[in-house]
C-alpha positions as CSV (number, residue, x, y, z in Angstrom):
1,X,74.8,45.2,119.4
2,X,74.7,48.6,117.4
3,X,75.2,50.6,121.2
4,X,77.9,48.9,121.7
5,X,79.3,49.6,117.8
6,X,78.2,53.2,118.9
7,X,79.9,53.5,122.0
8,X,83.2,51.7,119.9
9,X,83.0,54.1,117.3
10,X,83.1,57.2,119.7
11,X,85.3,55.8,122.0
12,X,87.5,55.1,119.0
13,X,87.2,59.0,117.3
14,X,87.9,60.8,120.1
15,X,90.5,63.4,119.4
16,X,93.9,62.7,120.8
17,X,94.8,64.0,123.9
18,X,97.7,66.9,123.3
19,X,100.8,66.9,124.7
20,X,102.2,69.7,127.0
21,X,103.9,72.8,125.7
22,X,105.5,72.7,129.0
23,X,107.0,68.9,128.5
24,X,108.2,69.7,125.0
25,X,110.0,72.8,127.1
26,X,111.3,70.6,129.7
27,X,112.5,68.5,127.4
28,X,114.5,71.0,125.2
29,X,115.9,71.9,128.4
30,X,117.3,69.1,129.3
31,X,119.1,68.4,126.0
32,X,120.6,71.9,126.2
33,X,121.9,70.8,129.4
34,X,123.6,67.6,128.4
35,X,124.8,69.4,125.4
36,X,126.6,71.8,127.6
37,X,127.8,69.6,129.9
38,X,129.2,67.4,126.8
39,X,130.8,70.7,125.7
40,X,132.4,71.2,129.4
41,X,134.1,67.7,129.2
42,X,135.3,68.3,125.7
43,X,136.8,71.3,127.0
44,X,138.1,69.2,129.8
45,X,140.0,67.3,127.5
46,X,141.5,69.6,125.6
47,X,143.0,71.3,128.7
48,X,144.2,68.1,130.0
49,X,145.6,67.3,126.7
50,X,147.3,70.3,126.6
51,X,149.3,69.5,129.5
52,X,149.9,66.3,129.1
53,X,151.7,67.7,125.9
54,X,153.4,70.5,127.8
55,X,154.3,68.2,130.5
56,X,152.8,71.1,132.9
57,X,152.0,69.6,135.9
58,X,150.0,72.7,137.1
59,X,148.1,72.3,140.3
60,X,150.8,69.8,142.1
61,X,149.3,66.9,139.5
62,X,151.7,64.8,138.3
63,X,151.8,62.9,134.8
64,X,149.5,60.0,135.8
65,X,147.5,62.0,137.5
66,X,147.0,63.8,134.5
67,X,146.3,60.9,132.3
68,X,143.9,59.5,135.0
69,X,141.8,63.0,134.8
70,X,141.5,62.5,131.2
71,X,140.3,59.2,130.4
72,X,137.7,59.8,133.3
73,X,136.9,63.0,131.4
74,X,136.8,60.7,128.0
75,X,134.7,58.2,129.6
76,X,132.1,61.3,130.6
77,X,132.2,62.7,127.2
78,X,131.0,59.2,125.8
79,X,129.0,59.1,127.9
80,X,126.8,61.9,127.6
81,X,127.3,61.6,123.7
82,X,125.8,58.3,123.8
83,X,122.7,59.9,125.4
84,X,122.7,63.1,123.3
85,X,123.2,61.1,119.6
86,X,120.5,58.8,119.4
87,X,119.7,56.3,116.3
């Protein structure tokens, strides 16, 4: 009984294993990425906005069009806010 208390004990104590540098790196990376990409939809949105407002149809896209391109581009910024912003 006390070898097995033994073996409990040092199984128990045994320091933690570390995580990687090179995960915590990874995953850094990774949010900068989705942060960008957020940042390239928001951007997005503005422009469309912008002609939706200046009823420039640039490109041959028509109003609908338009409006079409930005909720999509809406619908990506959620998105990816949604998995940046976590509770």
């Amino acid at each position: 009984m006390k070898g097995q208390w033994l073996k409990q004990i040092t199984e128990q104590t045994k320091t933690l294993k570390r995580q990687s540098e090179d995960l915590a790196n990874k995953e850094i990376e990774a949010i900068l990425n989705l942060m960008k990409t957020l940042e390239g939809h928001k951007q997005e949105i503005k422009d469309l906005q912008n002609m939706r407002k200046l009823d420039a149809c640039a490109d041959g896209l028509t109003a609908d069009e338009i409006q079409l391109l930005l909720e999509e581009s809406q619908q990506h910024a959620n998105t990816f806010k949604s998995v940046c912003v976590r509770d």
